[in-house]
N, C-alpha and C positions, 0 to 999 in steps of 0.2 A: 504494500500500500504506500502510496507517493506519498510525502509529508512536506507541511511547511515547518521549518523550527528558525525560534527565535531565543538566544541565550539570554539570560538575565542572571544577577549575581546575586541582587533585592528585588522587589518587586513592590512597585506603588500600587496601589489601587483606589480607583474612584471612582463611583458612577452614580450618573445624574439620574435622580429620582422624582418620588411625588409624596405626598401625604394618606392622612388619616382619620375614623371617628370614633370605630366602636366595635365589640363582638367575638363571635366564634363563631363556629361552623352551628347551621341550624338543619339538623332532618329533614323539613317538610318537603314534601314532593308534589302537594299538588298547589300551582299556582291560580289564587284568584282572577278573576276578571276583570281589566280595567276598570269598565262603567264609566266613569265621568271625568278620568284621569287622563285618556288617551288624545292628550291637548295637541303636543307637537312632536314630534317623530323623533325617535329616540334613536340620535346618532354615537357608537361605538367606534373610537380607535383603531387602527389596524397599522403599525409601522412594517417597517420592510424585513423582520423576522419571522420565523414559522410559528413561534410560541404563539405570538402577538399576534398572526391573521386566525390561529385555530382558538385562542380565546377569546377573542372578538365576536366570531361568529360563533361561540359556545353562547357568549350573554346574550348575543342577537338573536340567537334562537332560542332560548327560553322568555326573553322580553317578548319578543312576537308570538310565542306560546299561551302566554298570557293576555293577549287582548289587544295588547299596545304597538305601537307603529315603531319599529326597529329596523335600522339598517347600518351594515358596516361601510366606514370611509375612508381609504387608504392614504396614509399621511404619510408615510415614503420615511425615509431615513432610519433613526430612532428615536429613542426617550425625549429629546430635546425639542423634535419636529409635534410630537402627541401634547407636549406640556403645550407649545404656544398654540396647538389649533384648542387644547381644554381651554388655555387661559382666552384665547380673543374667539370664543362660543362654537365655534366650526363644528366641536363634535362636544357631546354632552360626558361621554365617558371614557375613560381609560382604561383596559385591563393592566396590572403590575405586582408586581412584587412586595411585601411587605419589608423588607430588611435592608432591598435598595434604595425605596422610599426615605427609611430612616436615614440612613445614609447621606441622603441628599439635604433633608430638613434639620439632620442633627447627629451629622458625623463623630460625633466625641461619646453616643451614646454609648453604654458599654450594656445594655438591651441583650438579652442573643436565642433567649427561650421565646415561642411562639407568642402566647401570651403578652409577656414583658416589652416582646419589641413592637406589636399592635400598641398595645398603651402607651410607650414612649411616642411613637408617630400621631397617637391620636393628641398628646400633648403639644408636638411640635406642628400640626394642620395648620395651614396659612388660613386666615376668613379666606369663605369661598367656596373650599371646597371641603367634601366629605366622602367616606368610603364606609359601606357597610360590612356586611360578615365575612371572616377572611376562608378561604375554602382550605380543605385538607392537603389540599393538590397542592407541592411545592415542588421548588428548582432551587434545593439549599447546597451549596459546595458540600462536597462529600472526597475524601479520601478514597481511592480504591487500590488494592492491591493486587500483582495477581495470583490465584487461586493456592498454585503448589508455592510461592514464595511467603502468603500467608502461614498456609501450614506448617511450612518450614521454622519458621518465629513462632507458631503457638501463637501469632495476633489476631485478637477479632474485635478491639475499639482503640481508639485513637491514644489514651494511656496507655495502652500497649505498646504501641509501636512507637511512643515517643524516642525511647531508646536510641532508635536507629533511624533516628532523622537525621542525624548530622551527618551521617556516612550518602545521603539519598538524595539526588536529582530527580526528582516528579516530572513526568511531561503533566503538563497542565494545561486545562482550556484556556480562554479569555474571560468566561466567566468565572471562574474561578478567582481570577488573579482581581479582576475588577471589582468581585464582590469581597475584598479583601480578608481571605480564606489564609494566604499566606501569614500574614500579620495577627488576626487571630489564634490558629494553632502556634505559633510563639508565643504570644502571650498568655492565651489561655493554656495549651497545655507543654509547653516548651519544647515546643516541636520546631525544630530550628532546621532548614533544609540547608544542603551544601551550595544549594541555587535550585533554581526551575528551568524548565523547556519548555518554553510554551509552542507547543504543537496544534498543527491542526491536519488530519482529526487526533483527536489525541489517543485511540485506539490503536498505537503503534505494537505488531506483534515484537515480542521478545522484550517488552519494557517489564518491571515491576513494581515500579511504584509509579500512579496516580492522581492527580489533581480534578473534578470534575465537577458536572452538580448531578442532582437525582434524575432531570429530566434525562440526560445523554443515553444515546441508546449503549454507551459501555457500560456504565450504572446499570441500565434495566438487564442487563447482560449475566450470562451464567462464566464468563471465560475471568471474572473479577469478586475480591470480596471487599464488600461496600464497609468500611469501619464503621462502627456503632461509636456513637458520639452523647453517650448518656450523662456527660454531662455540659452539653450545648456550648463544647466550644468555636463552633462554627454558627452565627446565625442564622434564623429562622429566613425561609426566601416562600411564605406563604403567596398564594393566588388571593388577588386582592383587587377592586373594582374602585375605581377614584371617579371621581366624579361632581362636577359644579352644586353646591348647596343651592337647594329649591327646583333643581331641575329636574327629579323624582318622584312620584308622588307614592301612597302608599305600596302599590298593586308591581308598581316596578320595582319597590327596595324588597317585597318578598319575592320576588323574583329573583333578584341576587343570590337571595336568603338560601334559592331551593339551589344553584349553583355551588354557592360554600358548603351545603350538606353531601350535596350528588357527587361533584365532583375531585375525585382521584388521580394520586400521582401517576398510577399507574395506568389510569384513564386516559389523562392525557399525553403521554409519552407514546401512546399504543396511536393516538391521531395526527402527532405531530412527526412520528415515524410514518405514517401509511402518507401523508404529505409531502413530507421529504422522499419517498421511495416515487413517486407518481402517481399513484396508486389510487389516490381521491382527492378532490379539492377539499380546503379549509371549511365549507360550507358543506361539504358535502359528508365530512366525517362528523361536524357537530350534528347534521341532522342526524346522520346515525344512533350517535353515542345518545342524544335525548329521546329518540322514539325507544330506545331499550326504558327509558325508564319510566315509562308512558304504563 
């Protein structure tokens, strides 16, 4: 497999985010019906990554489920291009990340548990805007190892393997590095690398140790063991819905609601893989994924 690799010795990370309100993930699965809410069409972000066009059209299609007038609007670039169409009204919502958010609003947080880092963002929200329940589904930097090198160590959590961070060059993603995953396991569990690679893809055969998040399909893969991080020295990277304060009304923030319940990491790794393979459009695999739970 062809690779790009780029040597780093430290590694910065930063990445431009969004804010916060309130919650957890809610069960319910059948959504009400507009009625008197279905004011003005409910426009969804979509930038120019796969996460971001398949969770677009995940809230698009249960907003439209529910009664309301939803549609996804392609804002090209990334994070920076969705903040300025939320902030000058273009599109009413944003799918995001919880921990990037913080990040962005209040990079000094030391936040990192699901929970803790929702609440610190819901602290640091600009007037404006607001985000409802945050879903189970994340794309949190994750360690992985490979299989026989795990067993080799007797490691299966990130305290394990601190040991042998100093001897270890990780190929790493970009997300990884941006979501400052490097920096973290230092601090948090002094897991000190000899440097990074950042590789793309970073599923390079013959490596053993790497950097990633939960969505990549090496993560959802059996050929890696994913360290267990039990005590959240990597922050929480939850599925998270931003969006302009008053531009909601009841019937669409349960809508969200039934997203943060239904949806799975493992749900969406399975749609934004069958996207990236060709296999189905962005819209084509959230109708999928919500008529199963119809």
């Amino acid at each position: 497999m062809k690779s790009t690799r780029t040597k780093y010795s430290t590694v910065v990370a930063a990445l431009t985010v969004l804010p916060i309100l309130s919650g957890c993930a809610n069960g319910d699965s059948v959504v009400e019906g507009a009625g008197a809410e279905s004011r003005e069409q409910i426009v969804v972000a979509a930038d120019a990554s796969v996460e971001s066009s398949v969770l677009a059209e995940v809230y698009s299609t249960v907003l439209s489920s529910s009664g309301l007038s939803a549609r996804v609007e392609s804002v090209g670039g990334g994070r920076n291009q969705s903040l300025e169409a939320l902030d000058a009204a273009r599109v009413t919502l944003v799918p995001e990340f919880t921990g990037a958010l913080l990040d962005h609003y209040d990079p000094s947080s030391p936040a990192r548990k699901a929970d803790d880092v929702f609440e610190a963002l819901s602290r640091s929200l600009p007037e404006g805007l607001s985000v409802s329940d945050y879903a189970m589904a994340e794309d949190r930097a994750v360690v992985a190892l490979d299989t026989a090198y795990a067993q080799s160590l007797g490691a299966k959590t990130i305290e394990a393997f601190a040991p042998s961070c100093a001897a270890a060059t990780p190929l790493v993603s970009a997300r990884f590095v941006e979501d400052g995953a490097v920096e973290q396991l230092a601090e948090g569990a002094e897991c000190v690398f000899a440097g990074v690679d950042l590789v793309t893809p970073v599923d390079v055969p013959g490596a053993q140790v790497f950097g990633t998040t939960t969505l990549s399909a090496l993560a959802q893969s059996d050929a890696v063991t994913v360290l267990a991080d039990s005590n959240h020295v990597l922050a929480a990277q939850n599925v998270v819905p931003l969006f302009r304060t008053g531009a909601l009304g009841d019937s669409a923030v349960k809508a969200l609601s039934v997203v943060a319940g239904e949806l799975s990491t493992t749900d969406l790794a399975t749609m934004i893989e069958q996207v990236r393979a060709g296999n189905a459009s962005a819209s084509e695999v959230a109708r999928t994924w919500w008529d199963t739970r119809q």
